[in-house]
Backbone as CSV, one residue per row, in Angstrom:
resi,resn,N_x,N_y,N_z,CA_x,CA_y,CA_z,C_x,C_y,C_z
1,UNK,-18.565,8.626,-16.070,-17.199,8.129,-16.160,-16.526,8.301,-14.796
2,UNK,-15.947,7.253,-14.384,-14.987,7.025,-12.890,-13.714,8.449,-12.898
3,UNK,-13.715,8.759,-12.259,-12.067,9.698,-12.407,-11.451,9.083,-11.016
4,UNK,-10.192,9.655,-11.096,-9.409,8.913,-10.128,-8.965,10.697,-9.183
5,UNK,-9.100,10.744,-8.097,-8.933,11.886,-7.624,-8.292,11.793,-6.155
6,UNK,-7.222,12.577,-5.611,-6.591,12.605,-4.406,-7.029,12.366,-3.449
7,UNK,-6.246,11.538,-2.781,-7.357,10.710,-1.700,-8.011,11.768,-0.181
8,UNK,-7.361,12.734,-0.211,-7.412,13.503,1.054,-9.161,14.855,0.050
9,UNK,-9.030,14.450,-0.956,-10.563,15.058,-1.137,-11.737,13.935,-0.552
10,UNK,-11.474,13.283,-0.399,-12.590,12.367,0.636,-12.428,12.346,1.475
11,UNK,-14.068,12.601,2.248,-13.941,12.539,3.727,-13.593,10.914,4.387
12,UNK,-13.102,11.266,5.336,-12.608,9.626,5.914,-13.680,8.841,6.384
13,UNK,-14.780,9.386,6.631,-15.760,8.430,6.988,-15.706,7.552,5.997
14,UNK,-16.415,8.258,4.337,-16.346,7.463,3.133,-15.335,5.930,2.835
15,UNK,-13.966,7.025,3.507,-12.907,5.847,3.320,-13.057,4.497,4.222
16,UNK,-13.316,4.966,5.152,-13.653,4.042,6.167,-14.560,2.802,5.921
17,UNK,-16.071,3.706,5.200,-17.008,2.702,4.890,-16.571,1.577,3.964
18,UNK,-15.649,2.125,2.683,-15.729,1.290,1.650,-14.526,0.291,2.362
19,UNK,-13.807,0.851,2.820,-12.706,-0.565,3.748,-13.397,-1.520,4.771
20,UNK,-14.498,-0.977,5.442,-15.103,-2.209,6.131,-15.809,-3.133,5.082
21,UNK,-16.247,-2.060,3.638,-17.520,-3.096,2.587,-15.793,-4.059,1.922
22,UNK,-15.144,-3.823,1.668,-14.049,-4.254,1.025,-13.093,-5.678,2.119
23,UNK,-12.783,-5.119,3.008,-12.078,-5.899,3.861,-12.621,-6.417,5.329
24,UNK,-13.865,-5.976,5.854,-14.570,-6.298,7.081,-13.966,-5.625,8.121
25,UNK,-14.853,-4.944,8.899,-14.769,-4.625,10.428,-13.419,-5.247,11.137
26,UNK,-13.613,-6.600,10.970,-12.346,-7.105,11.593,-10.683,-6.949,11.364
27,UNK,-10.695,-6.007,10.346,-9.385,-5.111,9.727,-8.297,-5.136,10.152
28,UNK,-9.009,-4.411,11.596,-7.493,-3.824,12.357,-6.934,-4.508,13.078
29,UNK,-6.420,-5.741,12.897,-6.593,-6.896,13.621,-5.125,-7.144,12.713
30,UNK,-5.331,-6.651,11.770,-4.216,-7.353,10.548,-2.711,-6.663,10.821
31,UNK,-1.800,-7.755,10.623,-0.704,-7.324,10.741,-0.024,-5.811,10.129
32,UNK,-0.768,-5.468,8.797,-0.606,-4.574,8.279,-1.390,-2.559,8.877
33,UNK,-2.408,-3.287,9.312,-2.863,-2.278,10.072,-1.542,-1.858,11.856
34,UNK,-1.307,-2.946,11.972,-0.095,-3.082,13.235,1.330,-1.928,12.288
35,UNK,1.572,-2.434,11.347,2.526,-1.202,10.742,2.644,0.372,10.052
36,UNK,0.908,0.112,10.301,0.510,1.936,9.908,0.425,2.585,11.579
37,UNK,0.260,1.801,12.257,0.010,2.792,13.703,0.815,3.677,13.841
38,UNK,0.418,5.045,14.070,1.071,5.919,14.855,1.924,6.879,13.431
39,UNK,1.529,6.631,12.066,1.679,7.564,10.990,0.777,8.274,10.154
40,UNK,0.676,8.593,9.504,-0.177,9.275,8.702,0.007,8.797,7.012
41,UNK,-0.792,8.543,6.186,-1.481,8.777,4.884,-0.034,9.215,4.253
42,UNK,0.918,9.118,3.592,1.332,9.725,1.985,0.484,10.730,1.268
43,UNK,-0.140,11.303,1.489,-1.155,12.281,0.316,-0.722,12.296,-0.602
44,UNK,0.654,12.023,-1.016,0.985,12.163,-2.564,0.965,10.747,-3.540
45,UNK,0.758,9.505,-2.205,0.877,8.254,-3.215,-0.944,7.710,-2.792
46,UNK,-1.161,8.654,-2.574,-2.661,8.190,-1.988,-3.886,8.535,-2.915
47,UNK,-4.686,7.504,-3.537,-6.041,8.298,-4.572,-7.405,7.638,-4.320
48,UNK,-8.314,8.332,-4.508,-9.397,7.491,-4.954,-10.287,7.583,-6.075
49,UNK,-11.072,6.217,-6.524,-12.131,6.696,-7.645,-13.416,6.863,-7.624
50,UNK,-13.635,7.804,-8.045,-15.233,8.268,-7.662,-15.861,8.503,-8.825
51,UNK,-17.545,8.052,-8.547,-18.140,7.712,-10.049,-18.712,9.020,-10.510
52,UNK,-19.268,8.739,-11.440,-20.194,10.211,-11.937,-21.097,10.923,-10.614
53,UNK,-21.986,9.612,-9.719,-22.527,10.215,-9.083,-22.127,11.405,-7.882
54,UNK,-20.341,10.895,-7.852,-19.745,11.265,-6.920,-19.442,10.237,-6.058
55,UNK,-19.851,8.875,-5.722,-19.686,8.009,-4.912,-17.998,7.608,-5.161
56,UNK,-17.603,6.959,-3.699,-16.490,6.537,-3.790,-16.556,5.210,-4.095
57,UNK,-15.983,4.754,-4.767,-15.960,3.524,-5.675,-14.314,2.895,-4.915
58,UNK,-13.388,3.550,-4.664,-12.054,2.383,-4.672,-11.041,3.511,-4.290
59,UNK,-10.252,3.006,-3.115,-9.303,3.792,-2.556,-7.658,3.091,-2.855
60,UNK,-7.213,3.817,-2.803,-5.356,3.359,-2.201,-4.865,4.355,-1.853
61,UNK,-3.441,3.471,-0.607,-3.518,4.707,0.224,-1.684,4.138,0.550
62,UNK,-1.261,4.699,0.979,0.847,4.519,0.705,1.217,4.955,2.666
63,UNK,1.519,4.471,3.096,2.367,4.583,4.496,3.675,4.977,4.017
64,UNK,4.289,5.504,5.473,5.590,5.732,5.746,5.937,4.644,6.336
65,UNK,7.071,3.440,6.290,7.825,2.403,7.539,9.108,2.499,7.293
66,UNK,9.730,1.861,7.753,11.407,1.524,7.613,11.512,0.037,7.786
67,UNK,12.927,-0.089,7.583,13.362,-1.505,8.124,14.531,-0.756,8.716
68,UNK,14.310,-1.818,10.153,15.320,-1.461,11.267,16.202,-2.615,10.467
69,UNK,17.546,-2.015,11.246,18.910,-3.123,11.608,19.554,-3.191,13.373
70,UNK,19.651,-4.358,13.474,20.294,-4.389,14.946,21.297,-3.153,15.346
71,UNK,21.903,-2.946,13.844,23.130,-1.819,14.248,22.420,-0.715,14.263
72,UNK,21.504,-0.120,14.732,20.879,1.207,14.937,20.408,1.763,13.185
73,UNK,20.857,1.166,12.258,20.477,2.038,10.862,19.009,1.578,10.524
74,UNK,18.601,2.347,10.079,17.366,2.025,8.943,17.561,2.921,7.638
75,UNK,16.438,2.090,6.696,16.055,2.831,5.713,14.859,2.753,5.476
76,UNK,14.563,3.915,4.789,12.811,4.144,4.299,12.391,3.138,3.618
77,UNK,11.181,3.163,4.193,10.022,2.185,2.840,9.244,3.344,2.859
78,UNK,8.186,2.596,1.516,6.384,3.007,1.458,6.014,1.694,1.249
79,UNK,4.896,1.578,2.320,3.813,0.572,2.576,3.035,0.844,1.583
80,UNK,2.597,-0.225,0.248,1.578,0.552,-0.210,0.284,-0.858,0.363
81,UNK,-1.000,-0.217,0.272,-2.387,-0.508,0.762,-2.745,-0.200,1.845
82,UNK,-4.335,-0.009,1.991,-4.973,-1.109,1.391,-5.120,-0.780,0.534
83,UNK,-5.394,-1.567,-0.858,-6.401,-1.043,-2.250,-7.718,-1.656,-2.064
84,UNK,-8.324,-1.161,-2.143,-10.059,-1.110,-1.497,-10.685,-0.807,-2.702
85,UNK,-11.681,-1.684,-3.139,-12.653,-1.667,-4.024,-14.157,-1.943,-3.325
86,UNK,-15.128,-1.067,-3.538,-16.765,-1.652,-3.735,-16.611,-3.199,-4.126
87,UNK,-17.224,-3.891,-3.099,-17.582,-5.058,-4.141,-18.073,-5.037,-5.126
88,UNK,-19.016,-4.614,-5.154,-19.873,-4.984,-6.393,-19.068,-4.166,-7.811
89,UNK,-18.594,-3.410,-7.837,-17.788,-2.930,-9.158,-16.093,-3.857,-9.200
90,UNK,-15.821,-4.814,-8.343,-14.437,-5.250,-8.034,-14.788,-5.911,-9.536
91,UNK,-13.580,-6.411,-9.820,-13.027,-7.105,-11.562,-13.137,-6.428,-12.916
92,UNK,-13.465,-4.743,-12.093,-13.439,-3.761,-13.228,-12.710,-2.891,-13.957
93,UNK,-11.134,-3.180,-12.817,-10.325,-2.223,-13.573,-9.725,-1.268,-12.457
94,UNK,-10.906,-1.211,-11.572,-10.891,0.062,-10.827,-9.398,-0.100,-9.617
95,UNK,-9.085,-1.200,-9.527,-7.743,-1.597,-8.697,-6.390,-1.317,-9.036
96,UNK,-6.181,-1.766,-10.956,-5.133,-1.388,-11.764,-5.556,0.110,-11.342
97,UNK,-6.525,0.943,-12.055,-6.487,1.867,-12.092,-5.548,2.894,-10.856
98,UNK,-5.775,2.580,-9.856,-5.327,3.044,-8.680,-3.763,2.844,-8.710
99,UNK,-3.540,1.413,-8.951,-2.422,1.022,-8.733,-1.328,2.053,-9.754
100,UNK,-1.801,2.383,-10.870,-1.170,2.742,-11.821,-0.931,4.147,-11.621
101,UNK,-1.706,4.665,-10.884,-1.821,6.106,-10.495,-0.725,6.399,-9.164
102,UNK,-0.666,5.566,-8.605,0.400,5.833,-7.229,1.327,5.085,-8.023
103,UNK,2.056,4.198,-8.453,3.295,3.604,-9.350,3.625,5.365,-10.287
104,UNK,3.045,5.719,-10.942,3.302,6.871,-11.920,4.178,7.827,-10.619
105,UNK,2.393,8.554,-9.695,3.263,9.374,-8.713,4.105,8.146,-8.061
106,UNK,4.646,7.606,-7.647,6.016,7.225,-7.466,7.279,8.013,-7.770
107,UNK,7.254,7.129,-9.185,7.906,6.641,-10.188,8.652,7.672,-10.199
108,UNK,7.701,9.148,-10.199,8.224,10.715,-10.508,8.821,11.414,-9.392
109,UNK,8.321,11.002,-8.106,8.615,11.578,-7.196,10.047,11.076,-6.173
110,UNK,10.152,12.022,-5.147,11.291,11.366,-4.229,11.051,10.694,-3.345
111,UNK,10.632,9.352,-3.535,10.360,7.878,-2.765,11.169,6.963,-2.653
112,UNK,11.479,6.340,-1.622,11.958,4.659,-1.584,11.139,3.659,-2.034
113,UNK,11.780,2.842,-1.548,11.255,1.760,-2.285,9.852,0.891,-1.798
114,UNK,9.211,0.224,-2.310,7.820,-0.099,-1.993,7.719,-1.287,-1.376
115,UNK,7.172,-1.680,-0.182,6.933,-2.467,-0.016,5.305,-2.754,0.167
116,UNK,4.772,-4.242,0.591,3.502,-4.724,0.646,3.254,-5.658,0.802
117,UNK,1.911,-5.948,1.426,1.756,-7.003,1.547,0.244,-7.495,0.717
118,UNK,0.555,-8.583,0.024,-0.417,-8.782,-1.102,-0.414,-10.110,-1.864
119,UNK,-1.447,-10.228,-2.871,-1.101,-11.515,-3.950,0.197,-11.427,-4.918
120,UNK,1.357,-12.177,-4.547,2.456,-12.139,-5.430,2.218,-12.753,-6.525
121,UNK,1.383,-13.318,-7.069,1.254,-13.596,-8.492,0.145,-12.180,-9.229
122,UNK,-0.666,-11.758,-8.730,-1.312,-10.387,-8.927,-0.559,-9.358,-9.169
123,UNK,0.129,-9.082,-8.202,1.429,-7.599,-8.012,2.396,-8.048,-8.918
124,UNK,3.090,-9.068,-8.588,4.176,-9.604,-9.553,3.931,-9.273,-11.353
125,UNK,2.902,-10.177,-11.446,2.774,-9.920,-13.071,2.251,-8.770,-13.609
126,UNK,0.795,-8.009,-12.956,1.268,-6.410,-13.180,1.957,-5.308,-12.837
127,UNK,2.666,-5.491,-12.004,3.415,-4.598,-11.628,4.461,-4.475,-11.268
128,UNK,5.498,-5.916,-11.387,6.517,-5.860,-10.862,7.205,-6.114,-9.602
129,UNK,5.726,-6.688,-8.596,6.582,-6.381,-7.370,7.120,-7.920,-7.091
130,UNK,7.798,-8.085,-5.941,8.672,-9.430,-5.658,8.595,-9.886,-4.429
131,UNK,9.161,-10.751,-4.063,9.349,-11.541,-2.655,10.319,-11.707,-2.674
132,UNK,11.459,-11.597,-3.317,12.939,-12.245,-3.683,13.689,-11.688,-2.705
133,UNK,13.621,-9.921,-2.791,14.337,-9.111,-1.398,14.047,-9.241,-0.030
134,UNK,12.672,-9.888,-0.052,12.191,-9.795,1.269,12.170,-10.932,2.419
135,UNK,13.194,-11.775,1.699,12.938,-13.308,2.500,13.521,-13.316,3.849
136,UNK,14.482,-12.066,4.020,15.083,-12.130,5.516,14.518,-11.103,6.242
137,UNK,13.354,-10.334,5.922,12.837,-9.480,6.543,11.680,-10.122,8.009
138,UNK,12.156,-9.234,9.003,11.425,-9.468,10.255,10.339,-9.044,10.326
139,UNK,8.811,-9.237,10.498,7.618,-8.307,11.118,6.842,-8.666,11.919
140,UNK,6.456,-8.417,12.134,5.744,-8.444,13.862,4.056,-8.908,13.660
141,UNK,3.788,-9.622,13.967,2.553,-9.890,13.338,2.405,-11.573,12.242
142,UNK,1.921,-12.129,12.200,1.397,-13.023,11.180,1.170,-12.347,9.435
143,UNK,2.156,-13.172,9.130,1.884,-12.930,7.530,2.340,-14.216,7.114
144,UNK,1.760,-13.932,5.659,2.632,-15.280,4.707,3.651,-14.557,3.999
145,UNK,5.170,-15.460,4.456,6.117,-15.061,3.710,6.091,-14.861,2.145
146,UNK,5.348,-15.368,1.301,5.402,-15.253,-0.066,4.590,-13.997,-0.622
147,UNK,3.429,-13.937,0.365,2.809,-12.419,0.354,3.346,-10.610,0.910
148,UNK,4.634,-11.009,0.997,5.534,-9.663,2.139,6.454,-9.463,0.578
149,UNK,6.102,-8.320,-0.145,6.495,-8.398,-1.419,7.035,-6.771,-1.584
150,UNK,7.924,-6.566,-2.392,8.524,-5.234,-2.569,9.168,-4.159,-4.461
151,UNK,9.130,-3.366,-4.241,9.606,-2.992,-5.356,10.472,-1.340,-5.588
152,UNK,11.409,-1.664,-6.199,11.979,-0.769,-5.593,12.441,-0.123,-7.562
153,UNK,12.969,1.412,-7.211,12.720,1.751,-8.627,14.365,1.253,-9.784
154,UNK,14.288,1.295,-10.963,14.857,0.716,-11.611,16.743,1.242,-11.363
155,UNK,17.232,0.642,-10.789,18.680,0.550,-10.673,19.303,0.779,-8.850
156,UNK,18.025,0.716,-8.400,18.145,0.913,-7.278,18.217,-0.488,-6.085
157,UNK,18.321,-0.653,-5.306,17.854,-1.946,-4.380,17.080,-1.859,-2.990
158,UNK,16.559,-2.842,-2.327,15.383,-2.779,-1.760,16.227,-3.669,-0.409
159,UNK,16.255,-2.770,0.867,17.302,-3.282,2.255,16.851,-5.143,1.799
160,UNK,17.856,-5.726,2.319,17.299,-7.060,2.241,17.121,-7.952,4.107
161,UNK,17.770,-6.985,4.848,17.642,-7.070,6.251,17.266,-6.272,7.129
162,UNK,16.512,-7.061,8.279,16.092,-6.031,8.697,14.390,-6.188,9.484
163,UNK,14.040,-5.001,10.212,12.619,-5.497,11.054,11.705,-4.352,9.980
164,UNK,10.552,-4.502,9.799,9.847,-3.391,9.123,8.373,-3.246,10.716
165,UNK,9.041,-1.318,10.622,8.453,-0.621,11.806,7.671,0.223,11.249
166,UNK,6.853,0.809,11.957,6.262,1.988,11.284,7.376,3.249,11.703
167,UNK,7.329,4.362,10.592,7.952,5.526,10.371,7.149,6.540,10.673
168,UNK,7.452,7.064,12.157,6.496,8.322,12.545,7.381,9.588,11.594
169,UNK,6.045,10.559,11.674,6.080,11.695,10.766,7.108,12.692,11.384
C-alpha cells in the first residue's frame, strides 16, 4: 500500500530523478522554475508517495512568492508544484492524493493564498482553483494566461495586482 509521507524524508536525488522521469531534463527552463529561484521547499505543504517497496512514486512540493505592487507593497503567495508522478503509475490517484494532502495541511495551517500554474479545467473542477483573480497579474517568463491559476481560503481574497516574485526565506 502507497502512504503519503513528508517530503523532506526523501533524499533529493530521488526527488530529482522522478521530476526529470515526470517533466524532462529540460525543466529548468520553465517559467515556474524562474519563480522558485533563490527559496526553499515549504516542508509543511510539501509530501511524497512511496510504495511498499519504499520507492518514490509522486512528489508535491509548495514555494514561498509574493506579488509585488509598483507602490512598494506585497503580499504572500504559495506556489504550489511541481506535482510529479512516475509515469508509469500516472492516472492512479497518486496526484489527487498529494493534492489533497497539502490542500488539508493548508487549509489548517497559517498560509496565504495559493497560487499555480497548471490545467485550469483539472485544478478548477477538483479543487477549486481559478484564473478569475489572476488576469492582471505580471510574470516574468512565458506562460498561458488561462493556466496562471489561484486559490485562496474561504472568505478571504487573492491580490488581484501585481508582479509574482520569488519570496526569499
Amino acid at each position: 500500500m502507497a502512504e503519503i509521507v513528508p517530503l523532506q524524508r526523501i533524499p533529493d536525488v530521488a526527488v530529482e530523478k522522478l521530476l526529470d522521469d515526470a517533466f524532462g531534463a529540460d525543466r529548468f527552463g520553465r517559467t515556474a522554475y524562474r519563480l522558485r529561484a533563490g527559496t526553499h521547499v515549504i516542508e509543511e505543504l510539501s509530501f511524497a508517495v512511496v510504495g511498499d517497496d519504499g520507492g518514490l512514486l509522486g512528489s508535491i512540493q509548495c514555494w514561498p512568492v509574493m506579488i509585488a505592487r509598483e507602490d512598494g507593497t506585497v503580499d504572500p503567495l504559495v506556489m504550489l508544484g511541481p506535482v510529479a508522478v512516475e509515469p508509469e503509475v500516472q492516472q492512479g490517484g497518486i496526484g489527487k492524493a498529494l493534492m489533497r494532502a497539502t490542500l488539508a495541511a493548508w487549509e489548517t495551517g497559517d498560509f496565504p493564498a495559493l497560487m499555480m500554474i497548471g490545467d485550469p479545467e483539472y485544478y478548477g473542477r477538483f479543487f477549486g482553483f481559478s484564473a478569475e483573480e489572476t488576469r492582471e497579474w505580471v510574470i516574468d517568463g512565458p506562460v498561458e494566461r488561462h493556466r496562471l491559476l489561484a486559490l485562496a481560503r474561504n472568505g478571504s481574497a487573492v491580490p488581484r495586482t501585481g508582479r509574482i516574485v520569488p519570496r526569499p526565506a
